[in-house]
N, C-alpha and C positions, 0 to 999 in steps of 0.2 A: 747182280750184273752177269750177264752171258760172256763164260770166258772165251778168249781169245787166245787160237794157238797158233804159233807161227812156226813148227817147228814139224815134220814126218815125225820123228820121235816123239815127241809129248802129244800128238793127235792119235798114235797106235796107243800110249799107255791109258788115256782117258777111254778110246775105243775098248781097250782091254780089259779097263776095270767094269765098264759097262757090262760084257759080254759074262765076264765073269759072274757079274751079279743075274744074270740069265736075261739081259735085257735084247730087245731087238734094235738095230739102228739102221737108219735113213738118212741118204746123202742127199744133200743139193749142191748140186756144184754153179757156183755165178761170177762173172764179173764186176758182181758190184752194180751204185748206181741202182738201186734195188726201188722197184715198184712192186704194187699190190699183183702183179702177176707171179712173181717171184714168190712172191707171200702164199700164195696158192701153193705154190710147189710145199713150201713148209706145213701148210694145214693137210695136203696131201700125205704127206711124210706122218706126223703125230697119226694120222688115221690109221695106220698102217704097224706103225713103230714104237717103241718104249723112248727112242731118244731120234732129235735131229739134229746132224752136222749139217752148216751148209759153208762150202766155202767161197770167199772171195779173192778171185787173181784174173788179173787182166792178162790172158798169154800174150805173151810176144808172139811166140811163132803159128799165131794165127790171121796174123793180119798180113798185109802184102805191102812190099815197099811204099807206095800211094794211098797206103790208108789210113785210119783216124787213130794206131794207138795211142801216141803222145797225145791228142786229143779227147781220147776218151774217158766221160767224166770219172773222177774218183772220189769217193765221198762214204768214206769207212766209218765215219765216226756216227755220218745219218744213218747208216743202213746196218751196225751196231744192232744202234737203239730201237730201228725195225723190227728187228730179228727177235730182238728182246722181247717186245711187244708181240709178236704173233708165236712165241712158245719154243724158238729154238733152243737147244742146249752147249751150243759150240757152235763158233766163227774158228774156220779154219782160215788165216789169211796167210800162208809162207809169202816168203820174196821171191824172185826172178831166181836168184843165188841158191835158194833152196829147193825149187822147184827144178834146174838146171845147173848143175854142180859144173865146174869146170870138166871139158872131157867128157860131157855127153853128147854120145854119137848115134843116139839111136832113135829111129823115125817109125812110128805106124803109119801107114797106109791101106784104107780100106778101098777097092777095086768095088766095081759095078755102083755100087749106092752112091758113089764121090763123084760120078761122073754126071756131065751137065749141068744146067741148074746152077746153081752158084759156085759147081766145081767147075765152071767154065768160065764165070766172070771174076772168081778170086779164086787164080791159081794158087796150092799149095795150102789153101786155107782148112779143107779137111784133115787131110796128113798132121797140121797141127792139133785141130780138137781130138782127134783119134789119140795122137800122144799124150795131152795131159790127159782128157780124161782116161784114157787108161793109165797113166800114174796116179791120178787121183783115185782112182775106184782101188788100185795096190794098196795104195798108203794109208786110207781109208778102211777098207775092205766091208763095207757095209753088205748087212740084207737088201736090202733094196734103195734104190736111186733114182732120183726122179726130175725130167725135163719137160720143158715147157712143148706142144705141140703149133707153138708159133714156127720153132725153128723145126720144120718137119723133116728134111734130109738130113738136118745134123741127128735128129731122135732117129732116122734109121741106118746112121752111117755107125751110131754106136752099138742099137740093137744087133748090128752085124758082128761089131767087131767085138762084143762081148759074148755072142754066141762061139765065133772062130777061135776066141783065146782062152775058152773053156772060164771066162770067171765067173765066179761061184756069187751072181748080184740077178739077181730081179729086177729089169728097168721098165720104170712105168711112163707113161705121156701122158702128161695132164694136160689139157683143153685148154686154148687159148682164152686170157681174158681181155675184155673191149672195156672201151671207154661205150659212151652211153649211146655214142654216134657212130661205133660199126668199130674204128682203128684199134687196130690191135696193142696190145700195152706194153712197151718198149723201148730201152733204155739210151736210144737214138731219137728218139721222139724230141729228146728236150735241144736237137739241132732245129727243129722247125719254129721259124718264126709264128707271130699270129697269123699272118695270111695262108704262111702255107700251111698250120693247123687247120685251117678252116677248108684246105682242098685235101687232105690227108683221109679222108674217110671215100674220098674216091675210089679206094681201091680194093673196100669190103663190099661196097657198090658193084665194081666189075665183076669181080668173084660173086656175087649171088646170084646177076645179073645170068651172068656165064651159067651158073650152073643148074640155074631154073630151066633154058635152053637145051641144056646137053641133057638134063632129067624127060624133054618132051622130045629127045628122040633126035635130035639134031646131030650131022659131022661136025666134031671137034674143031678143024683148020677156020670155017671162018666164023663159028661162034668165038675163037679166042682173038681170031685179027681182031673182028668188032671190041671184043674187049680192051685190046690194045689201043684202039684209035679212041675208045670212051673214056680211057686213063690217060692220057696225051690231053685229049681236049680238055680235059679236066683242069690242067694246069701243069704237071708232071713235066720234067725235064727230060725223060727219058726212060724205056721199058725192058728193061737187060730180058725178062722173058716172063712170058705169062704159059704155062703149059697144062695140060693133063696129062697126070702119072699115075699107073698103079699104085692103090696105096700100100701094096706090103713090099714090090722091089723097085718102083719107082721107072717102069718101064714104063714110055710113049703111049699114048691110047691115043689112035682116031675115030674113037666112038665111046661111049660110056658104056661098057659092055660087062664090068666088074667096079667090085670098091675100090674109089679111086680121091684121087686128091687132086683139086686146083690150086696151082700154085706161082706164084707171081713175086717179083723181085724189081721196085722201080723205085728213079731215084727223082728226088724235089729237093729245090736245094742243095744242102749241104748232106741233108740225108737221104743216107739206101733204104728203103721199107720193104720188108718184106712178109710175107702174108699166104697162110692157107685156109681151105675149108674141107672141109671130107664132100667127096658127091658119091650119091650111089644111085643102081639102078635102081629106075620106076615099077 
């Protein structure tokens, strides 16, 4: 059975004795709720490392008054046995309590990559993942660590703030994985009823849609409106934003002129979906 530590203390001693034994280690850090995408992260990690931590906590201080944390599913005892099953060596799960001691006052904020994009439809939502994970990556203190490139501003709001605080981690972006129909594989997914599964692949749709266009030479502004109005008609309740951004600072492009990323964030139902692709020039 893959243990399970709930404790910064007894996660550094097992880290320790690892390190000591000359071994390399590999973080994933998750909320849980765990699908084969996540799982990717872990085969990514053994590829790489002698040992994989992956941990499970649902931050608080990343969601926004109006959002889904009480909500969001929790299911440790499945994603355990997941874990187990694809090779990890340790479930880090601390509590809210251990994670945030009484008298914690201190905030990360990473400036330029937070901005836009979801740092504009969930205020303060960076500032929180920048915090744990940079407790996690401390408490941890792994070789290398590895995110999903689904959440592609959060994978460069960290690469930032891991370069700025000097920690001594290797972060890798692993590739998005799909379901067989295009939708990206994610752990809001199981908000969608059957119907709006069935309109959910819409939006790997406009993204390639979009980016076959921009690849033939096309302005940006109304290849992405059209994308916009193709994910509306689609069924969509609404398009928080579809844009092109630099892929390494996530600045605006109105033309595809460098590697860049399409990037979109829309909601159906009860869920926010959000979704990238890499586009380069032709």
């Amino acid at each position: 059975m893959v243990p399970i530590l709930r404790s910064v203390a007894s996660l550094r001693v097992q880290v320790a004795q690892w390190r000591k034994a000359g071994l390399r280690v590999a973080f994933v850090p998750t909320m849980g709720a765990l699908h084969e995408g996540h799982l990717s992260l872990v085969k990514a990690g053994l590829a790489e490392a002698d040992r994989v931590v992956v941990s499970i906590f649902v931050n608080p201080t990343q969601f926004g008054p109006n959002e889904d944390f009480a909500a969001y599913p929790r299911t440790e005892e499945a994603d355990v046995a997941k874990l187990e099953g694809a090779g990890a060596h340790a479930v880090y799960a601390p509590s809210v309590e251990e994670m945030y001691p009484a008298g914690a006052a201190t905030t990360v904020h990473v400036a330029g990559v937070s901005d836009g994009l979801c740092g504009t439809f969930r205020p303060g939502h960076f500032d929180g993942v920048a915090t744990v994970v940079s407790k996690l990556l401390n408490q941890a203190q792994p070789e290398i660590a590895l995110f999903g490139e689904k959440d592609f501003q959060q994978l460069q709001v960290i690469r930032r703030l891991v370069k700025d605080l000097d920690i001594p981690v290797a972060v890798r972006g692993v590739p998005t994985l799909r379901e067989a129909d295009g939708l990206a594989m994610s752990s809001r997914n199981a908000y969608l009823s059957p119907e709006e599964r069935a309109t959910a692949p819409a939006l790997h749709r406009a993204l390639s849609e979009a980016a076959a266009k921009l690849q033939a030479g096309a302005e940006a502004d109304p290849v992405l409106q059209d994308g916009i109005a193709a994910i509306l008609a689609a069924g969509f309740g609404s398009v928080d934003y579809l844009e092109l951004r630099a892929a390494e600072d996530l600045l605006p492009l109105a033309r595809l002129d460098r590697p860049a990323r399409l990037i979109v964030a829309a909601r159906l139902g009860r869920a926010r979906l959000i979704d990238n692709i890499p586009v380069n020039p032709a």
